[in-house]
C-alpha positions as CSV (number, residue, x, y, z in Angstrom):
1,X,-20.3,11.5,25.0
2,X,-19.7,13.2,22.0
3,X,-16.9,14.9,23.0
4,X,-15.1,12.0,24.3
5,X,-15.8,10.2,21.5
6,X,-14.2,13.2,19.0
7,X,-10.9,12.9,21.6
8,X,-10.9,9.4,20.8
9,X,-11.4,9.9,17.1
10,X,-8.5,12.4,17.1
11,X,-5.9,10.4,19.3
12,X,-6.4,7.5,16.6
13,X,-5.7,10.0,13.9
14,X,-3.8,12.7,15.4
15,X,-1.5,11.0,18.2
16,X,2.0,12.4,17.8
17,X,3.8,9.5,16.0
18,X,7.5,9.0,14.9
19,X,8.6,11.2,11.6
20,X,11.2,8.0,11.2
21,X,8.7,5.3,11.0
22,X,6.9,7.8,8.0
23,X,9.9,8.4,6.5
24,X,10.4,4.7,6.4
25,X,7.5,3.9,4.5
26,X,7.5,6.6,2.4
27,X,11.0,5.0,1.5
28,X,9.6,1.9,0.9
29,X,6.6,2.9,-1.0
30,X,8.3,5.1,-3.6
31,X,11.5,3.0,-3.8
32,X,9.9,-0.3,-4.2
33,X,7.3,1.9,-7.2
34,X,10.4,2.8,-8.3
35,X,12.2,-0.2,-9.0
36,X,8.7,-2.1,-10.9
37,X,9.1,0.8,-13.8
38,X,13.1,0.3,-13.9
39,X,13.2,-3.6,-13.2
40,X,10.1,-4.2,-15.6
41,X,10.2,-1.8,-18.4
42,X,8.0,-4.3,-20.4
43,X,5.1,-2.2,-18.3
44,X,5.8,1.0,-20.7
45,X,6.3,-1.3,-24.1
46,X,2.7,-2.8,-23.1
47,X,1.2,0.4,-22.6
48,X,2.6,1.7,-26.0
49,X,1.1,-1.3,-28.0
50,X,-2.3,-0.6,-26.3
51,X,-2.4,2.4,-28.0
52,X,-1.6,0.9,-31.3
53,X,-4.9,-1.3,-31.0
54,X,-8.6,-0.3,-31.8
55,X,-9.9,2.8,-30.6
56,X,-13.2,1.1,-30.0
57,X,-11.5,-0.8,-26.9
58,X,-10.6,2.5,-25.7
59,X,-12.7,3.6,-22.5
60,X,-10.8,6.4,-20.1
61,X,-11.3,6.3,-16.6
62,X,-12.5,9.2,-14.9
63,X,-9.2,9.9,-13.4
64,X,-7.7,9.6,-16.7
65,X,-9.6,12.3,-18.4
66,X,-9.0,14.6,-15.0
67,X,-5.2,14.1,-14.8
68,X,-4.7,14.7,-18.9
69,X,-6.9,17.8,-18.9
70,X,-4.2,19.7,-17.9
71,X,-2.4,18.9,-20.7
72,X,-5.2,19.3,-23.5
73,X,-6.3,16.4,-23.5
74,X,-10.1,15.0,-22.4
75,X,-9.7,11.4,-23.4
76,X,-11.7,10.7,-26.5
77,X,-8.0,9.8,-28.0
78,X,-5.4,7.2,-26.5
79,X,-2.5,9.4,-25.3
80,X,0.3,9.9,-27.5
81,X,3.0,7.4,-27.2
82,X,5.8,10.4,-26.9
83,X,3.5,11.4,-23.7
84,X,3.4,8.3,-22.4
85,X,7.1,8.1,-22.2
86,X,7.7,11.4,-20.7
87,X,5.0,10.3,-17.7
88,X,6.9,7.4,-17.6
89,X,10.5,9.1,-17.2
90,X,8.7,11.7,-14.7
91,X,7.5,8.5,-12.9
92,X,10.8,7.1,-12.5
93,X,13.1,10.7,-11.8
94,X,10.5,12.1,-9.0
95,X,10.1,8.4,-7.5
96,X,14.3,8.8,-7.2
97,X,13.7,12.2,-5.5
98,X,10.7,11.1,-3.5
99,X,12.6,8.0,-2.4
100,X,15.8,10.3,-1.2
101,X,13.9,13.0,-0.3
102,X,15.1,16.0,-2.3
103,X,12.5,18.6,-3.2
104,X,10.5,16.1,-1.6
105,X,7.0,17.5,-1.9
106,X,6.6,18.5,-5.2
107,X,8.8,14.8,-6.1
108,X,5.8,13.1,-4.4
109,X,3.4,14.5,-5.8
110,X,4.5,14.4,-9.5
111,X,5.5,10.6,-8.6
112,X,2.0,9.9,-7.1
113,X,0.2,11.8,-10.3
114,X,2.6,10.1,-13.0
115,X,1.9,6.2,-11.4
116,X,-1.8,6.9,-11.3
117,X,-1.8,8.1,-14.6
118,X,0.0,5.4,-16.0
119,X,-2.2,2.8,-14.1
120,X,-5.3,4.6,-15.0
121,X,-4.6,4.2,-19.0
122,X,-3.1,0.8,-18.4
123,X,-6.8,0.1,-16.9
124,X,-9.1,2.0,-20.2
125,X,-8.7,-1.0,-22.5
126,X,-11.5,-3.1,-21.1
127,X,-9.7,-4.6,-18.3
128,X,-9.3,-3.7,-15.0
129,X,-7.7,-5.2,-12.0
130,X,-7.5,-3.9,-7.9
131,X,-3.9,-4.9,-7.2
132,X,-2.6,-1.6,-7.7
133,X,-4.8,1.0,-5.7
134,X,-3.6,0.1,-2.3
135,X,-0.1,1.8,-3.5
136,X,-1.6,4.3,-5.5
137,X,-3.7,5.5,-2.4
138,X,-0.6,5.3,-0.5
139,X,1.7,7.2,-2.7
140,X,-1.0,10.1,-2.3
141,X,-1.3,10.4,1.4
142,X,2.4,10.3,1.7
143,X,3.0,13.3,-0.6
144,X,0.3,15.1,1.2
145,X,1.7,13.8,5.0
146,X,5.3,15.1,6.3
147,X,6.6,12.0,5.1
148,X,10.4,13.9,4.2
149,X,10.6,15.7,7.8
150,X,13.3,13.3,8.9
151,X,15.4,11.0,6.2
152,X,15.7,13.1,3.8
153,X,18.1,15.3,1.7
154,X,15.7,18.2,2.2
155,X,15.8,17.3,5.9
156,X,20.0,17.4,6.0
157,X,19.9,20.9,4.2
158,X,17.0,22.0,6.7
159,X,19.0,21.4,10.0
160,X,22.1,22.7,8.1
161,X,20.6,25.7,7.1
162,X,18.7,26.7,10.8
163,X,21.1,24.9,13.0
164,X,18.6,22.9,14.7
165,X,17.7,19.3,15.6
166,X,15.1,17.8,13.3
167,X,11.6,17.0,15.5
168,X,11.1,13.5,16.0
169,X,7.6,13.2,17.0
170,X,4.4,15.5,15.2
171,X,0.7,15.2,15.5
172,X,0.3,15.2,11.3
173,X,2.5,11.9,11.4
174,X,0.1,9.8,11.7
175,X,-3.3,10.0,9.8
176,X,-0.9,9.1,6.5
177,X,-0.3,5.7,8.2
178,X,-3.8,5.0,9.7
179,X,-5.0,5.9,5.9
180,X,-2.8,3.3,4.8
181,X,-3.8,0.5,7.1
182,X,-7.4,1.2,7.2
183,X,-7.4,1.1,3.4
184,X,-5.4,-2.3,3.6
185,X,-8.1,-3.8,6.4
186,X,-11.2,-2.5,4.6
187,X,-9.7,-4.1,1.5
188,X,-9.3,-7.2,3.4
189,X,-13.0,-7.0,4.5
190,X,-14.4,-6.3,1.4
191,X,-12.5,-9.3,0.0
192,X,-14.0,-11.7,3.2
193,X,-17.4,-10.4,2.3
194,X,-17.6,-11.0,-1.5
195,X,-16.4,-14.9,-0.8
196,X,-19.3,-15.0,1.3
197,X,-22.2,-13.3,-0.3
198,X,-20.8,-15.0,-3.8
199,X,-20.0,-18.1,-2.6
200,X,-21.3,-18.7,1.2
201,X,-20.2,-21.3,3.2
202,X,-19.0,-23.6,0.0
203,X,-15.9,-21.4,-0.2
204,X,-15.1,-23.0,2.6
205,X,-15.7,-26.6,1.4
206,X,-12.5,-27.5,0.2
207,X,-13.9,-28.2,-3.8
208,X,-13.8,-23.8,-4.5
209,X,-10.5,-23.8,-3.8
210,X,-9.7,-27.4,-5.8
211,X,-11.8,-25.1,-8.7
212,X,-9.7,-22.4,-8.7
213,X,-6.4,-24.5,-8.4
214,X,-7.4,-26.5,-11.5
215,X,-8.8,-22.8,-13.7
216,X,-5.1,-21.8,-12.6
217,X,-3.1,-25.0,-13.6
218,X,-4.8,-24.4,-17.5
219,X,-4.2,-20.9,-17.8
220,X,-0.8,-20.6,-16.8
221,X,0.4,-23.8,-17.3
222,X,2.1,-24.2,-13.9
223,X,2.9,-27.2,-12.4
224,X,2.5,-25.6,-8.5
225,X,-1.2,-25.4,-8.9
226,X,-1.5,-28.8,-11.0
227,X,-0.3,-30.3,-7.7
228,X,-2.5,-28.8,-5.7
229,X,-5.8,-29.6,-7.9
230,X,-5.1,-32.8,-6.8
231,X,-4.8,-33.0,-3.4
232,X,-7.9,-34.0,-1.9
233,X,-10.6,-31.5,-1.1
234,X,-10.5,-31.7,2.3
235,X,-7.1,-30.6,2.4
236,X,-7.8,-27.2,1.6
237,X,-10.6,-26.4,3.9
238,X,-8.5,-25.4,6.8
239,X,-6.3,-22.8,4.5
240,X,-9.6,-21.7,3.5
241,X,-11.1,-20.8,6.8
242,X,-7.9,-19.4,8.0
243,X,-7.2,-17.1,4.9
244,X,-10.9,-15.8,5.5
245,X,-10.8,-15.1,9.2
246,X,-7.4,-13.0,8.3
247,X,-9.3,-11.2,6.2
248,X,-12.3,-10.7,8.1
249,X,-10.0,-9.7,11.2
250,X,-7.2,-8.2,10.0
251,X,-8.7,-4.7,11.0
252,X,-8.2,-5.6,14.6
253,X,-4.1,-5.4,13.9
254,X,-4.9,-1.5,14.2
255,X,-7.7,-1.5,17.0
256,X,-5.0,-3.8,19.3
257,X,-1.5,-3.2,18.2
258,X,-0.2,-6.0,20.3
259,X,-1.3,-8.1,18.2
260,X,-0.4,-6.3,14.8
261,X,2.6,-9.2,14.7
262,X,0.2,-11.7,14.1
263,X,-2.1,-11.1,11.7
264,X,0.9,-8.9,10.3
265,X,2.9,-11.8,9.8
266,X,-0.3,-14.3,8.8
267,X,-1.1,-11.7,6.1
268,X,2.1,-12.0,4.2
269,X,2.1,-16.0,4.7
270,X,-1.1,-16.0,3.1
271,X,0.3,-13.8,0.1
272,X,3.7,-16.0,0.0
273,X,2.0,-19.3,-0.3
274,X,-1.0,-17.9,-3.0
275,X,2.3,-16.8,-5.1
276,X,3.5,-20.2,-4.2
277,X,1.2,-21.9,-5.4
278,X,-1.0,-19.8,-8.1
279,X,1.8,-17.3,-9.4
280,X,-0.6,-14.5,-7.9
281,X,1.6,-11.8,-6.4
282,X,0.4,-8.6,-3.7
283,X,3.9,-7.9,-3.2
284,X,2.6,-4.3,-2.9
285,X,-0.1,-5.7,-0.1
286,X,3.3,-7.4,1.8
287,X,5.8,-3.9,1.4
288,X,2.5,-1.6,2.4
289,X,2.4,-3.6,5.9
290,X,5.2,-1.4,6.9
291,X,2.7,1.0,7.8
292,X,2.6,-1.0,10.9
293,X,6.0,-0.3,12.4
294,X,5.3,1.3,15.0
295,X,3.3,-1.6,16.1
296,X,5.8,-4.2,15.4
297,X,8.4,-2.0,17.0
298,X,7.2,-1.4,20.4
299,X,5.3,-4.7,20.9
300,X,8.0,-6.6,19.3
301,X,7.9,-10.4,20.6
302,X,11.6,-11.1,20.8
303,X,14.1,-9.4,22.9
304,X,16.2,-8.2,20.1
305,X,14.4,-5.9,19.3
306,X,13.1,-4.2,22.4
307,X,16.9,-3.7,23.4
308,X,17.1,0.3,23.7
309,X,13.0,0.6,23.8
310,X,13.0,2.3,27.3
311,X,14.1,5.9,27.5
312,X,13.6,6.8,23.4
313,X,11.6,9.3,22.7
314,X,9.8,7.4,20.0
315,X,8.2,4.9,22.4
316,X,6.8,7.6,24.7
317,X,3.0,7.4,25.7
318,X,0.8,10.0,24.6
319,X,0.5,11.5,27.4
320,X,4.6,12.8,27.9
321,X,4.2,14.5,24.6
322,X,3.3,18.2,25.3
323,X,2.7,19.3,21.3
324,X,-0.3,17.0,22.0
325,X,-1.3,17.9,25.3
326,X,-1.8,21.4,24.0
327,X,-4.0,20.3,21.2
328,X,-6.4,20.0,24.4
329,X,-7.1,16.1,22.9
């Protein structure tokens, strides 16, 4: 029993898996990083002026003090604003590298250490959000995983330099990705939990949502969720049961990848129309679903994109892969 149970436990985590669909996200996740601290500088001006305020507002979090003791510093002080800056230039230059893959692994990890540091002190003045960790958990296990094996600059000089083909498949491809998308599920539960044991079956009633429309509408003074507040009540029940049961099941997009699609493509719905309609953005949430490409690639529902399925490598079972098969899994 237990030994068929620890070959199960290591063919979810350990199953070769494509390098490409690793690289992919890897592109994804440090590109789209990337792009917040170049497109939306305002992040670094706001971080600056937090350090101009009163140091009784000041709290580090414990990763904060870890990641600047290195440099000296345990945290009873705000970082210096020259500091901040240079994180934030090492954020942006080894997110470039990451994201093209030169000196990949040490890119990564400065990339994944700079963006948590940032996000950490952003977090030390009192108010903290959850929006963020998904990436910042999922810039780490890429830097850790072989995310650059394949699409990469270090991967080009690689096959240059030995004269052979990169792999395609590898056994350490992917427990990055099932990370990823167990993190994204358990987030998902945790979030269907608290609006039951907070709330219980009157989130579902139609009126919490009405509440939280209206508590929108006054703080941001959008005219999206104005609308909305007054729509009647009953409206909104069925988007509330829906939203919860993708929450609540969202998990099972990685237990049956057939139907990864769905609740794949329910998931970022249900992020597109709360942007829609509150200004509340997980665009992070939406980019991270990548993680299931291998999913939406071999179980893919329209004929276009099956075409040239049978005969790759990539969608081989198991079973045809002998790295794995002598692993004795």
């Amino acid at each position: 029993m237990l030994r068929r149970l620890q070959a199960a436990l290591d063919r979810h985590w350990f199953a070769p898996a494509s390098l490409r669909d690793l690289a992919f996200v890897r592109i994804v996740a440090f590109a789209s990083q990337t792009l917040v601290f170049l497109w939306y500088p305002v992040t670094l001006r706001e971080q600056l002026l937090q350090t101009t305020g009163s140091p009784d507002l000041y709290e580090p979090l414990l990763i904060l003090r870890v990641l600047l003791a290195p440099f000296g510093q345990l945290g009873e002080a705000p970082p210096s604003a020259m500091f901040l800056i240079a994180v934030y230039v090492v954020a942006i230059v080894a997110g470039v590298l990451a994201t093209i893959g030169l000196f990949s692994r040490g890119a990564m990890l400065a990339a994944t250490a700079a963006n948590v540091l940032l996000q950490a002190h952003h977090y030390s003045y009192g108010e903290f959000h959850h929006a963020e960790a998904l990436m910042m958990i999922a810039l780490g296990a890429l830097a850790i995983g072989p995310s650059a094996a394949v699409w990469s600059v270090d991967a080009v000089r690689r096959r240059r330099r030995n004269g052979r083909p990169l792999p395609e498949m590898s056994v350490f491809a992917r427990w990055p990705l099932r990370l990823i998308q167990w993190t994204i599920a358990l987030i998902y539960l945790s979030a269907a939990w608290a609006k039951l044991s907070n709330g219980g079956l009157a989130w579902f009633n139609g009126y919490t949502m009405t509440f939280h429309y209206v508590a929108v509408a006054i703080e941001t003074n959008r005219a999206a969720p104005a609308y909305m507040a007054t729509l009647p009540p009953e409206l909104h029940i069925a988007p509330s049961v829906i939203a919860w049961l993708l929450e609540a099941a969202f998990f099972v997009a990685i237990l049956v990848p057939r139907l990864a699609w769905v609740l794949v493509v329910g998931g970022a719905t249900l992020h597109l129309a709360v942007f829609a309609t509150m200004g509340i953005t997980f665009l992070q949430n939406i980019l991270l679903y990548s993680v299931f490409v291998e999913s939406l690639r071999i179980h893919a529902p329209f004929a276009l994109f099956r075409r040239g399925r049978r005969g790759s490598p990539l969608a081989e079972p198991v079973a045809q892969v002998p790295e794995f098969n002598q692993r004795g899994a």
